[in-house]
N, C-alpha and C positions, 0 to 999 in steps of 0.2 A: 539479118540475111539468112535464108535458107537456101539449102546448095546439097545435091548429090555428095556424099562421100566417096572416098578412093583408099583400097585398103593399102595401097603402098605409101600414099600424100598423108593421110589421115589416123591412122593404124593409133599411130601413139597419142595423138590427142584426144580418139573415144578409152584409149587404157586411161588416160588422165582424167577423162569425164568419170570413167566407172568408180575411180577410186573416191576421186569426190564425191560420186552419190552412193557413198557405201552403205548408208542407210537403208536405200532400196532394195541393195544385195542383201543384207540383213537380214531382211525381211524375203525378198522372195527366194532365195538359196540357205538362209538360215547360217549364211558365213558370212566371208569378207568377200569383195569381189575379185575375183581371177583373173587373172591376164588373159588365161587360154579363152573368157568369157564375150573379151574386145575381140581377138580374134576370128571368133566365131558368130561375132555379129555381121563379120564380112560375108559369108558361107550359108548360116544358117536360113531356112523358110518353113514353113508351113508343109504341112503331106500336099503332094498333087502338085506344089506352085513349080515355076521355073524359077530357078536364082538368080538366072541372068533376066527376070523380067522383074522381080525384089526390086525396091528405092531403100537405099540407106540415105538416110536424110540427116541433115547438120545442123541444128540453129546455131546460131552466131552471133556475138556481140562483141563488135568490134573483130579481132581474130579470135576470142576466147570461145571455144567450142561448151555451149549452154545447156544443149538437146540433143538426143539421137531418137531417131526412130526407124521401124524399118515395116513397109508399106510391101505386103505381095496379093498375087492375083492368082483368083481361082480356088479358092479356101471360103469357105467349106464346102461351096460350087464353083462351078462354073459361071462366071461371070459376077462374084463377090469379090472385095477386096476386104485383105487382112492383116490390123495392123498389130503384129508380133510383139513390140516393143514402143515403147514412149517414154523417155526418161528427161528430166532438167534435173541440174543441180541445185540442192538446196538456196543457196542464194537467187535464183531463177524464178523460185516456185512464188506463187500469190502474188505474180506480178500481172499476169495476162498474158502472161508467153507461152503456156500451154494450150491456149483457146486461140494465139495467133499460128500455134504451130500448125495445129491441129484443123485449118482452118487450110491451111496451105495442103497439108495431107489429103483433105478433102475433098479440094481443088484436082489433086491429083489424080485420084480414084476417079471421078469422072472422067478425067479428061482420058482415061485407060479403059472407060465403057463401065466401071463397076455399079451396080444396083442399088448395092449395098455396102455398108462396111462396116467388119465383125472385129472385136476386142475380144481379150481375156480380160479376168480382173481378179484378183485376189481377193476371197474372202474376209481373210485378214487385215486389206490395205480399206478400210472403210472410208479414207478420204481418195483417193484415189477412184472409188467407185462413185462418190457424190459427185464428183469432177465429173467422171461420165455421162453420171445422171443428167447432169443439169446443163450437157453439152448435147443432148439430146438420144443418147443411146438405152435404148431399153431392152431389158432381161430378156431372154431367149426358152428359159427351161432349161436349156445344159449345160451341165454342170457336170466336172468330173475330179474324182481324186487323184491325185500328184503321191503313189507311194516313196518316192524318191524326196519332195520334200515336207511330205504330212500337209500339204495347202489344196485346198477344194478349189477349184477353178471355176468361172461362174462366165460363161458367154455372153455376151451383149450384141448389140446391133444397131444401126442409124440407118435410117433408110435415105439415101442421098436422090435429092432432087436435082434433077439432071440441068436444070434452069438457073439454078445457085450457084454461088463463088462470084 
């Protein structure tokens, strides 16, 4: 099941999901993952977006919270969708749950008028960018450096067919 989040319903089960995907934090904060981090997944968007138009999205298996993502509009234009975050817990990954997530995500971005929709991806995370690849998004050109955590940031793109889902 996939389901809008709620930071007052939900708050402590994306803290529970971060901690289990610590590995991700690892890697893209180069620590452990923060509390203040979950928090801020409620909050946080993109330059330009509205927050109150952001989707925090939930995957679900059974009640155990699997995936979060969070979907805004208006990044890097007008009329793109941008997704900020995409995470499964290790137990989750290589199953197909990222490509049904992501597939709902999809689903959504259209149904909100987007064109487009843009990722980041870490240089670093080489499987995480072949996941992309091979879910149809391709390189953009830009790319920028992260002083804060020494990681090159690498844009992507899917160009969404308004007819699909």
């Amino acid at each position: 099941m996939i389901r809008l989040l709620d930071a007052q319903r939900d708050l402590a089960a994306v803290k529970a999901l971060y901690a289990r995907s610590s590995d991700y934090w690892a890697l893209a904060t180069r620590g452990a993952p923060d509390p203040a981090l979950a928090a801020a997944f409620f909050t946080l968007c993109p330059p330009g977006c509205d927050p109150g138009e952001t989707q925090r999205l939930g995957l679900f298996q059974g009640s155990d919270l699997v995936g979060v993502a969070e979907l805004s509009f208006g990044f890097p234009a007008p009329g793109d969708g941008y997704l900020g975050l995409q995470i499964l817990i290790p137990e989750a990954r290589g199953k197909g749950l990222g490509r049904i997530f992501l597939r709902e995500i999809e689903a959504r971005a259209r149904a909100a008028g987007a064109a487009r929709l843009y990722l980041g991806v870490l240089e670093e995370n080489p499987r995480g960018r072949a996941f992309w690849r091979r879910e149809g998004f391709r390189e953009t050109g830009v790319s920028r450096f992260d002083a804060e955590t020494g990681h090159v940031l690498h844009r992507l793109v899917k160009d969404l067919d308004r007819g699909a889902g």
